[in-house]
N, C-alpha and C positions, 0 to 999 in steps of 0.2 A: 950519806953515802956509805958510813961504816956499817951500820947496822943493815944496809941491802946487801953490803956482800959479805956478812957475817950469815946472814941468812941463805945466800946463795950458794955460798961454801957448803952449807949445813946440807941443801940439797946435793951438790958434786959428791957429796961423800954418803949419799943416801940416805942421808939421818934426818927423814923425813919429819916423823915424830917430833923431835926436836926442834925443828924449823918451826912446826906447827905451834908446838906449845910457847915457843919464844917470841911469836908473834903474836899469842893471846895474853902474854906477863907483857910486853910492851904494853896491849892496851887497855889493861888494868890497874891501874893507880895502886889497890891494896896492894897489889904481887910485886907492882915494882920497891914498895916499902920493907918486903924481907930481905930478909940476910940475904949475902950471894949463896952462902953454902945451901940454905933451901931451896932457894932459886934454881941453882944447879943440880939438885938433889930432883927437883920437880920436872928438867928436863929429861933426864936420866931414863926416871920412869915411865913418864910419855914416848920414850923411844921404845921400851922394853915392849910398852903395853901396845903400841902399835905393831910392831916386829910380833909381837904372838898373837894379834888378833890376826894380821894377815898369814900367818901362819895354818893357824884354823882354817881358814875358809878356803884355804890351798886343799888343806887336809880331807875338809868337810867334800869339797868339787869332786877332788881325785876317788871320794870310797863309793858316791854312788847312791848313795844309802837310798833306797826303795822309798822309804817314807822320813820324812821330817817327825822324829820323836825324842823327847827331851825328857832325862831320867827322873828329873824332880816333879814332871806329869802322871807317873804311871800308878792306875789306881786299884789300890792293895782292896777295896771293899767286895770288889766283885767275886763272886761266887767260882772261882776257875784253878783255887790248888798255887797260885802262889806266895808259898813264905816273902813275909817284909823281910825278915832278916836276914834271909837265904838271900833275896835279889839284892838286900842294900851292902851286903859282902861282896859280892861280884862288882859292885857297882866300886873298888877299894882298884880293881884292876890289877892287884897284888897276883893274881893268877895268870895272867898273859904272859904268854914266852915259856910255861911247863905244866900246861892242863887244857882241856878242852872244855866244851862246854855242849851240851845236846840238849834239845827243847823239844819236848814233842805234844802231840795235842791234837786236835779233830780241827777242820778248818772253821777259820773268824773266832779263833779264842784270842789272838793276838799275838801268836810266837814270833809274825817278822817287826810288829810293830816296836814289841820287846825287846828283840834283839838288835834292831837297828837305835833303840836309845843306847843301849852298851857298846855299838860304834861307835855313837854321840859321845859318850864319856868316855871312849879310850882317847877319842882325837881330842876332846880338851885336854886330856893329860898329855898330849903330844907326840903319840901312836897315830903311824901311818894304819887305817883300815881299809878294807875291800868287802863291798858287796856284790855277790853274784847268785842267781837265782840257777840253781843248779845246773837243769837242763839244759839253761842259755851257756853255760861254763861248758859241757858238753861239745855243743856248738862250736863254741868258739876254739875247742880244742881240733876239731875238726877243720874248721876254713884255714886255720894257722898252719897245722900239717901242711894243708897242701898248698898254700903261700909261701912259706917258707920259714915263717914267726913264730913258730912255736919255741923257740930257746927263748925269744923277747918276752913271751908271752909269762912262759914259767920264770921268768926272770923278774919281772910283775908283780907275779903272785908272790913269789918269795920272798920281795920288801915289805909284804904286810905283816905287820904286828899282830892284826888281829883280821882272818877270814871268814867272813860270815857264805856260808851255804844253805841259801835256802831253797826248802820245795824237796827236801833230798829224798828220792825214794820213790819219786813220780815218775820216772824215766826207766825205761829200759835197759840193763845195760849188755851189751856187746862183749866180745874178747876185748878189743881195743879200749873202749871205755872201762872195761875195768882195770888197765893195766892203766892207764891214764890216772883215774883214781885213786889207784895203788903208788903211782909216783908223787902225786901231788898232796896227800896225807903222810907220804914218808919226809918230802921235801920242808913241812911244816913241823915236822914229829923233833922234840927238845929244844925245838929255838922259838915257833911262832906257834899261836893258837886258834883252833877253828872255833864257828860257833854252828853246829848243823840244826836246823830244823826240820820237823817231820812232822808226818798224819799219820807215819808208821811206826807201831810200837818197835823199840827195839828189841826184842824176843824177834820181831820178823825180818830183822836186818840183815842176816846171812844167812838166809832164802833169797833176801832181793837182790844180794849179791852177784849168788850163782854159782860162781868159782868157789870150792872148797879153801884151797888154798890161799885166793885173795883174803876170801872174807875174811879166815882168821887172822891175816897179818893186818889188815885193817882196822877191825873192830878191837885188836890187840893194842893197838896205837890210838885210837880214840875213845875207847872205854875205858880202858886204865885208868884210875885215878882222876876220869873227866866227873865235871861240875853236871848234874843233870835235874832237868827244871823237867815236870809233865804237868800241863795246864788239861783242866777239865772245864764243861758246862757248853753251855749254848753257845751258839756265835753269835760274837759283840756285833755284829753286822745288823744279825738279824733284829737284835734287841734296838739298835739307836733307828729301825722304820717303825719300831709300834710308836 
């Protein structure tokens, strides 16, 4: 009877972990032979390591991320312009929160597959990320206006740690979209980091702009001191049908 509501308690107090592991050292004769303080030292960990794995998969739900890619996959042989030691420094995440990062490249060389593994790694460090495909970010600036969500919405995006932008450069943009753009890279500018991907060289960036005026406060704020990867060669797409 003690040991159910020792165990029950451990759930009231959602120290699920714990519960769990105390009920697998009951049914193991070696486990029950350690010290208490190992014992207790083992339940400990079992709570932590539960508490951060469901942490992650909070984390991992909420960014979205386009595609499932995992940093210790990505492969340095291919003919495409990326430095190992360039991407295994980023991958340190010591730059998030006062640098940006721009990737750009011809399409199927791999920028969102890339960039969506350094989501992957910021959220195991325990950075909330966001992934939104440009355009659709556009969009969604639009329905929210006119719902009324737009403060929830930029309120969203300013939790993230780390925002990935991709596709940037495909879209049109408007008076309003660039002032929208113009907000939403200020709102990130000294606290949180984008990560933008493009097809377009940045020499053509503000032309795509429009606005004289935006562009440079823009490109002021995201090319400064940003991290910048340019991937060359064929598309990996095209290569994994031969």
């Amino acid at each position: 009877m003690l040991i159910k509501n020792t165990v029950e308690s451990l759930a009231t107090l959602r120290l699920y972990g714990m519960a769990e592991a105390f009920e697998r050292q009951r049914a193991s004769s070696s486990l029950q032979d350690l010290p208490f303080e190992d014992r207790f030292s083992m339940l400990v960990d079992a709570e932590i390591s539960r508490r951060e794995s469901g942490r992650m998969a909070r984390l991992l739900k909420s960014a979205r991320l386009k595609v499932t890619a995992a940093p210790e996959d990505v492969d340095f042989r291919a003919e495409r312009g990326l430095d190992k030691r360039k991407f295994s420094a980023l991958l340190s995440c010591d730059w998030i929160g006062t640098q940006h990062l721009v990737v750009t490249g011809p399409t199927g060389v791999g920028k969102t597959w890339l960039t969506c593994a350094l989501g992957h790694q910021a959220i195991r460090k325990g950075m909330p990320v966001l992934y939104r495909r440009f355009s659709k970010l556009l969009e969604e600036f639009e329905v929210c206006r006119a719902d009324g969500s737009l403060p929830k919405l930029r309120a969203q995006l300013a939790k993230a740690r780390l925002l990935i932008l991709d596709d940037w450069g495909l879209t049109a943009l408007g008076a309003r979209q660039r002032q929208d753009l113009f907000d939403l890279i200020d709102d990130c500018h000294g606290t949180n980091s984008l990560v933008l991907t493009s097809q377009l060289p940045i020499e053509k960036w503000h032309d795509y702009i429009g606005d004289p005026t935006i562009a440079d406060a823009v490109l002021d704020r995201v090319l400064h001191s940003s991290h910048q990867i340019e991937l060359k060669g064929e598309s990996m797409r095209k290569q994994s049908k031969r």
